[in-house]
One Martini backbone bead per residue (centre of mass of N, CA, C, O) as a GRO file, in nm:
protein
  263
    1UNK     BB    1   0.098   0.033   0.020
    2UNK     BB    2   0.062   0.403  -0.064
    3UNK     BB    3  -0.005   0.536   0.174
    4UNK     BB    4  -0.255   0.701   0.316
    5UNK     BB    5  -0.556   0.783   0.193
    6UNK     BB    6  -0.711   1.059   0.060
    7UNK     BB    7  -1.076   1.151   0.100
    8UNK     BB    8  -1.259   1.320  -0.131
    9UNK     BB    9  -1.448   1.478  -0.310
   10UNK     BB   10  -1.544   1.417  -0.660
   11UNK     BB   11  -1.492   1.482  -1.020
   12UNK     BB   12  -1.665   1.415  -1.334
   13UNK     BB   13  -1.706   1.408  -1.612
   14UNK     BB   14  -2.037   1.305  -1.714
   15UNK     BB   15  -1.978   1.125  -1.969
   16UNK     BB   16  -1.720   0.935  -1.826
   17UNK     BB   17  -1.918   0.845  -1.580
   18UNK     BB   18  -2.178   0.706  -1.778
   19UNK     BB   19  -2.041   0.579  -2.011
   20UNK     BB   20  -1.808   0.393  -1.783
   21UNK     BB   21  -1.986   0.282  -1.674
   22UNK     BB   22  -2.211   0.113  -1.886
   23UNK     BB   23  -1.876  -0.016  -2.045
   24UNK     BB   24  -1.692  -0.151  -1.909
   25UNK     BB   25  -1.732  -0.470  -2.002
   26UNK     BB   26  -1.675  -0.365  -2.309
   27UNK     BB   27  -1.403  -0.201  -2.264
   28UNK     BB   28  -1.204  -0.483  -2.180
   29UNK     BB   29  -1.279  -0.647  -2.448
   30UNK     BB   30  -1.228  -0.411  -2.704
   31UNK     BB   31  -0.961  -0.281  -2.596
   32UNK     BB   32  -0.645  -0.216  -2.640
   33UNK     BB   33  -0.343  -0.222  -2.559
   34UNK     BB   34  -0.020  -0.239  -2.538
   35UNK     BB   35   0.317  -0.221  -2.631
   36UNK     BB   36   0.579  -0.328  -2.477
   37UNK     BB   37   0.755  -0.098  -2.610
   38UNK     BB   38   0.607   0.149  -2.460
   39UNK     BB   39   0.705   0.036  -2.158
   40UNK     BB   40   1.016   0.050  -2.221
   41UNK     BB   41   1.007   0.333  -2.247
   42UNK     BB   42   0.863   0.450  -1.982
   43UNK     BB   43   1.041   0.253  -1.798
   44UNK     BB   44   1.273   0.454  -1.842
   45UNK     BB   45   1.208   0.734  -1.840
   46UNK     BB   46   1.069   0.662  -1.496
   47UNK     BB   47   1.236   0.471  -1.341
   48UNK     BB   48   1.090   0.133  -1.356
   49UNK     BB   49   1.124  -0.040  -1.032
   50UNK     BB   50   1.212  -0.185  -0.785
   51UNK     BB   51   1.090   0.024  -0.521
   52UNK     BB   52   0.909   0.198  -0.704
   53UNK     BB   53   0.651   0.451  -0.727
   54UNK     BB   54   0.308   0.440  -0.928
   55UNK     BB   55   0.088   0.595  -1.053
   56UNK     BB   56  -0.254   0.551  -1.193
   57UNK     BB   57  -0.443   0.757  -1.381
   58UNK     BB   58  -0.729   0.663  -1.532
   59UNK     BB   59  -0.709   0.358  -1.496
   60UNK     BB   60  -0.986   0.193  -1.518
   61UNK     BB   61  -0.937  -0.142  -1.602
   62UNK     BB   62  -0.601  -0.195  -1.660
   63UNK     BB   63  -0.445  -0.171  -1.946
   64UNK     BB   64  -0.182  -0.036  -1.791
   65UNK     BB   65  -0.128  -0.124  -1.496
   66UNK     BB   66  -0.035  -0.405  -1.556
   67UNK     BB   67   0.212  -0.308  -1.722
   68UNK     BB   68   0.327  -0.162  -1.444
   69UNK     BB   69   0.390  -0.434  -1.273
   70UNK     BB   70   0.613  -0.550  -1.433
   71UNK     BB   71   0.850  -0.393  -1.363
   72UNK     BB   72   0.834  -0.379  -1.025
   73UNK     BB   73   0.653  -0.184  -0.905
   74UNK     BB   74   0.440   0.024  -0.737
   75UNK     BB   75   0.106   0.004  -0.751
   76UNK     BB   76  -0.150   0.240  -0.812
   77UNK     BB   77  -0.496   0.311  -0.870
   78UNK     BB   78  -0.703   0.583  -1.041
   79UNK     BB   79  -1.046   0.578  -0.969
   80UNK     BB   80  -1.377   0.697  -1.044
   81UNK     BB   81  -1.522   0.476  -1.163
   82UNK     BB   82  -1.687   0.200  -1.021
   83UNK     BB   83  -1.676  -0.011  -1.239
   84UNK     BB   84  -1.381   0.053  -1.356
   85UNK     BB   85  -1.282  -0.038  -1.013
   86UNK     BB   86  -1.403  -0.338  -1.045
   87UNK     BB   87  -1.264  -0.453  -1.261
   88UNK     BB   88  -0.986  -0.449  -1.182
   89UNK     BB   89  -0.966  -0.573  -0.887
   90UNK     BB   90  -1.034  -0.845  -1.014
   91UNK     BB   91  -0.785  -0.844  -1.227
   92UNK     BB   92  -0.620  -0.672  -0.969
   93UNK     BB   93  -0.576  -0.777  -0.659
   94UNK     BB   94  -0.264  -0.651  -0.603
   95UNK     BB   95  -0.376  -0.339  -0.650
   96UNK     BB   96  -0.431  -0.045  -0.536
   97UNK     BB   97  -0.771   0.101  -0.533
   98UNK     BB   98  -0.872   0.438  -0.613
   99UNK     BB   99  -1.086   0.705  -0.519
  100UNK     BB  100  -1.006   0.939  -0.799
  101UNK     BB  101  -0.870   1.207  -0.916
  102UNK     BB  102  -0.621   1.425  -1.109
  103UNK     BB  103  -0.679   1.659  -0.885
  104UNK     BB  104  -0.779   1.434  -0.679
  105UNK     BB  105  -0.654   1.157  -0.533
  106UNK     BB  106  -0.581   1.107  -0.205
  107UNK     BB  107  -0.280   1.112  -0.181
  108UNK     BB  108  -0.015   1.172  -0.051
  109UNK     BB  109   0.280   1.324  -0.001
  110UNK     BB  110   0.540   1.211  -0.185
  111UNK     BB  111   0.432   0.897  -0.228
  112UNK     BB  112   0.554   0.925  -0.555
  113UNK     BB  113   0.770   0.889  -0.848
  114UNK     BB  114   0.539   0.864  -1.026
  115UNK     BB  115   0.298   0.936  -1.314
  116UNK     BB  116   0.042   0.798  -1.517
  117UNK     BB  117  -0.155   0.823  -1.833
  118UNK     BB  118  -0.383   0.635  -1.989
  119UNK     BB  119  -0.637   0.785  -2.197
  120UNK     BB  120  -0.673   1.036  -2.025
  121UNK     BB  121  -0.539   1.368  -1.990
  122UNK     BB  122  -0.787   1.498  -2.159
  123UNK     BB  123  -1.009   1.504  -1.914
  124UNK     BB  124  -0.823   1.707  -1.784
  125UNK     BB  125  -0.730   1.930  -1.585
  126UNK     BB  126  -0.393   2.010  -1.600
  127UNK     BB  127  -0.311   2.231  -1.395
  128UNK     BB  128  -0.432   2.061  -1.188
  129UNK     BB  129  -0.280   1.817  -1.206
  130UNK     BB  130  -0.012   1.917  -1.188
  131UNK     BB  131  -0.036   1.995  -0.894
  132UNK     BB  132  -0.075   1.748  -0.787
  133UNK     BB  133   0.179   1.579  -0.920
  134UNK     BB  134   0.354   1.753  -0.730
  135UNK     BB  135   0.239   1.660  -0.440
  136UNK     BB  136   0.297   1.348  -0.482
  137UNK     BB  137   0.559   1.399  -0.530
  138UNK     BB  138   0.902   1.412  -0.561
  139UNK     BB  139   1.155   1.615  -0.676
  140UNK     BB  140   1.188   1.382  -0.928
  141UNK     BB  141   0.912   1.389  -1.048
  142UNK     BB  142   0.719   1.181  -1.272
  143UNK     BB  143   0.593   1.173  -1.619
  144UNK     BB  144   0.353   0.978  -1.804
  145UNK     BB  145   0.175   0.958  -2.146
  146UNK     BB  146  -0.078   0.756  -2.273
  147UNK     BB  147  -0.219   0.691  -2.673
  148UNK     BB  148  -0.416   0.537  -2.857
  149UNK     BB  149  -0.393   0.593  -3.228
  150UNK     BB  150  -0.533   0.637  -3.491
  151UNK     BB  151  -0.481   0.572  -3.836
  152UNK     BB  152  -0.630   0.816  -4.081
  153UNK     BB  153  -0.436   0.690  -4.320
  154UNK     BB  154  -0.641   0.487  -4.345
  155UNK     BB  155  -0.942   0.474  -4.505
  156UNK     BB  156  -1.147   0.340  -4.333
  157UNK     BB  157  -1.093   0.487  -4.074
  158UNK     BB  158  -1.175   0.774  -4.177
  159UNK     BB  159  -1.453   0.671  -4.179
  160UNK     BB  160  -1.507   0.568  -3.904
  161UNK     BB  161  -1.410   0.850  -3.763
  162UNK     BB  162  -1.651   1.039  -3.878
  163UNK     BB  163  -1.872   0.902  -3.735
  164UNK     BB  164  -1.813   0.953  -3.483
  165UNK     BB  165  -1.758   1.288  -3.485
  166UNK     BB  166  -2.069   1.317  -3.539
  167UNK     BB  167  -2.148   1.232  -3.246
  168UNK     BB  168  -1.993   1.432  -3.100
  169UNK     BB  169  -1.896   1.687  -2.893
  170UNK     BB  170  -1.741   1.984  -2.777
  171UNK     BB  171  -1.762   1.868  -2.461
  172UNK     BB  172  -1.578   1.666  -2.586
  173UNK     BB  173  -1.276   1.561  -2.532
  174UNK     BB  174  -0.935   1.509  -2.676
  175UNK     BB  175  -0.621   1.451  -2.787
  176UNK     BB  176  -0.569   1.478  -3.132
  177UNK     BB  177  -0.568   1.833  -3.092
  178UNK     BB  178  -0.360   1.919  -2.816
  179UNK     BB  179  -0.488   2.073  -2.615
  180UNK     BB  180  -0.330   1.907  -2.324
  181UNK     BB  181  -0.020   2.111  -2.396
  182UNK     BB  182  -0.084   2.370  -2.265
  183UNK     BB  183  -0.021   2.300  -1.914
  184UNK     BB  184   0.294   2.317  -2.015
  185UNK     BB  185   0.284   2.577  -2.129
  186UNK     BB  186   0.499   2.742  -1.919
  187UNK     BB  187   0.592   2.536  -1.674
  188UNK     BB  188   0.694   2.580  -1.363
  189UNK     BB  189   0.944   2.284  -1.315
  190UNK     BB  190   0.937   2.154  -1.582
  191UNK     BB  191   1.036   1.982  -1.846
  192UNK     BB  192   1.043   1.893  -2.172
  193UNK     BB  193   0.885   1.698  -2.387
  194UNK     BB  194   0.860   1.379  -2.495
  195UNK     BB  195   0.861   1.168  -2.747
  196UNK     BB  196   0.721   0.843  -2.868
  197UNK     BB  197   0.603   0.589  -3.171
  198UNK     BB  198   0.394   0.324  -3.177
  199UNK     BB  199   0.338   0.047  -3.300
  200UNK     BB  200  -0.044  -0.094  -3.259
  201UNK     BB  201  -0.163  -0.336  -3.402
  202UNK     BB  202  -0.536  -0.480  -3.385
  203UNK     BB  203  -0.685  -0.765  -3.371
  204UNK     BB  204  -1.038  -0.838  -3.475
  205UNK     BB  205  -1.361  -0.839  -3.499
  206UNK     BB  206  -1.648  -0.678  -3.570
  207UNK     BB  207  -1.753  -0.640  -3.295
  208UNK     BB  208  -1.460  -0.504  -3.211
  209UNK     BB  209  -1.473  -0.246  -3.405
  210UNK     BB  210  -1.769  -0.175  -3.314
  211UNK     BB  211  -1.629  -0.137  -2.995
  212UNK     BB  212  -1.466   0.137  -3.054
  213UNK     BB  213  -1.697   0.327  -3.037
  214UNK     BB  214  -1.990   0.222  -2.862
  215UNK     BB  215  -1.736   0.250  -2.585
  216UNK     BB  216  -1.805   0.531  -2.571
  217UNK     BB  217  -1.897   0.773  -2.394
  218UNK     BB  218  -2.103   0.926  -2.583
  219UNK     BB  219  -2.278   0.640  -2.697
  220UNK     BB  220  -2.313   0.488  -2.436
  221UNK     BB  221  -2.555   0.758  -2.394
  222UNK     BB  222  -2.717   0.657  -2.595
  223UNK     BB  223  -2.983   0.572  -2.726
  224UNK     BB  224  -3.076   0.270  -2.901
  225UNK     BB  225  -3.144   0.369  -3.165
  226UNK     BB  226  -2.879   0.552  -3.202
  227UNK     BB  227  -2.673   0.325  -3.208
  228UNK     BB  228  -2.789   0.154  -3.420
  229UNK     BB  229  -2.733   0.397  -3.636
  230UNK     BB  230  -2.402   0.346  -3.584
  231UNK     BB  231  -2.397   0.048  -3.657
  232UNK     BB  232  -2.477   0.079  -3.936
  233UNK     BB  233  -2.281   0.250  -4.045
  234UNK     BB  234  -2.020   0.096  -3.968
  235UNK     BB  235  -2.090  -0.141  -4.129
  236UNK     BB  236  -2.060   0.021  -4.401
  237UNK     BB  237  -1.769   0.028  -4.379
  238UNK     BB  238  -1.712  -0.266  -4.358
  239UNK     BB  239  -1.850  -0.332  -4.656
  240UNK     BB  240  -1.636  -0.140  -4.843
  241UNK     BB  241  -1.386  -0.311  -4.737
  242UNK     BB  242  -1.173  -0.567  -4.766
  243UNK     BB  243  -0.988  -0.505  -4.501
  244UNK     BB  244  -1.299  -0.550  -4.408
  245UNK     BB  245  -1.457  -0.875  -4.481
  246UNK     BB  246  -1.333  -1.055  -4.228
  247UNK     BB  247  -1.292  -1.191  -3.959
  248UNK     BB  248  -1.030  -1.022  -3.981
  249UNK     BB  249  -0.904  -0.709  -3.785
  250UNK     BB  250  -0.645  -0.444  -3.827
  251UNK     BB  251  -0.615  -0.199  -3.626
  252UNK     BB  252  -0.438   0.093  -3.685
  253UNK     BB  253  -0.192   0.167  -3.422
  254UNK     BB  254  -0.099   0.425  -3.235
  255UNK     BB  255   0.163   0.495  -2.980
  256UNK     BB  256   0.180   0.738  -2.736
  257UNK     BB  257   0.448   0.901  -2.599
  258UNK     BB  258   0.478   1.109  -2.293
  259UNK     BB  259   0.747   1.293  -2.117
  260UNK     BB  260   0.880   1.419  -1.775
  261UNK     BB  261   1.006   1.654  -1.517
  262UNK     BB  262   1.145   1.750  -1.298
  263UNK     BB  263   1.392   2.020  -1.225
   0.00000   0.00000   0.00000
């Protein structure tokens, strides 16, 4: 146990809330993983292995938990909705699993060597996560930040891509538009991000393709009626594709991964 954990009340944006409430189960069936060679990157640039204490923010069902356990560092997993921290307990019952936010982690302060987030710091408020992380480190304190981002130079990808987007609203956050990167500019005590960029193509079958969208927080949160009208969508894409109307379909993912640490 990685100190004893401060329980604040905590706030999560509501798409984020309700729908990964919702689709915790279909989220770890549905969701990849992540490529060893991108855990080997970040676990060089933070320093992870036995003896060493890392935070793990909107750790979510533990796709990137479990492998940051590999490392052999101390993993605490902070997870604010209660689905998707039940489904890691599950997963992962030797990792300690706290309800908390990248604002408020409820950890104690200088508790951790670095903070992880996969696949989430684009939902966190950055400035407040940055103070947050800045109280749980200690002077040496490291951040990596990674997030699987499909490929949309790949024809179908880009047609799939749009049906998603048409049905997003500008009050959900992305990764892929960079404004996640405001919170560093010119934040004083952190050094310049570094990044590096993963092949990660994940094979899957047609029901694993179309639960990469229907499993996103904004879908998962609409009408039986509109979803189903997103998978006619979609299927539409999937059947005007060679390389989607086998059996097994490779979704070209490319991992990026980003890190940087205290002055």
């Amino acid at each position: 146990m990685i100190g004893g954990a401060r329980f604040d009340v905590v706030a999560i944006h509501h798409a984020a809330e309700t729908g990964y409430e919702l689709a915790a189960a279909d989220y770890e069936r549905v969701r990849p993983s992540y490529p060893t060679r991108a855990l080997a990157v970040l676990a060089d640039a933070l320093d992870l292995k036995a003896g060493a204490r890392v935070a793990d923010l909107g750790a979510g069902t533990g796709k990137f938990t479990r492998l940051l356990a590999l490392t052999g560092a101390q993993v605490v997993a902070v997870e604010p909705v209660p689905a998707m921290r039940e489904r890691l307990t599950e997963i992962l019952p030797q990792v300690q699993a706290v309800a908390g936010i990248a604002e408020a982690t409820g950890l104690p302060d200088a508790s951790v060597d670095a903070v992880v987030a996969a696949q989430a710091w684009h939902w966190f408020d950055g400035a407040a996560a940055l103070t947050e992380i800045e109280r749980v480190t200690g002077p040496d304190g490291r951040l990596g930040l990674v997030w699987n981002t499909l490929d949309t130079t790949v024809p179908w990808v880009a047609a799939y891509s749009r049906i998603y987007s048409a049905w997003r609203t500008d009050e959900l956050p992305v990764h892929t538009d960079g404004s996640w990167r405001t919170a560093f500019e010119g934040r004083r005590g952190w050094k310049a991000l570094n990044s590096a960029h993963v092949a990660n193509p994940y094979t899957t079958d047609r029901e694993g393709v179309l639960g990469q969208a229907l499993t996103s927080s904004r879908i998962s949160t609409l009408s039986v009626e509109a979803r189903e009208e997103i998978r006619r969508e979609l299927q539409s894409v999937l059947d005007r594709y060679p390389e989607t109307q086998g059996e097994r379909i490779e979704i070209p993912y490319v991992t990026d991964i980003y890190w940087t640490a205290k002055r």
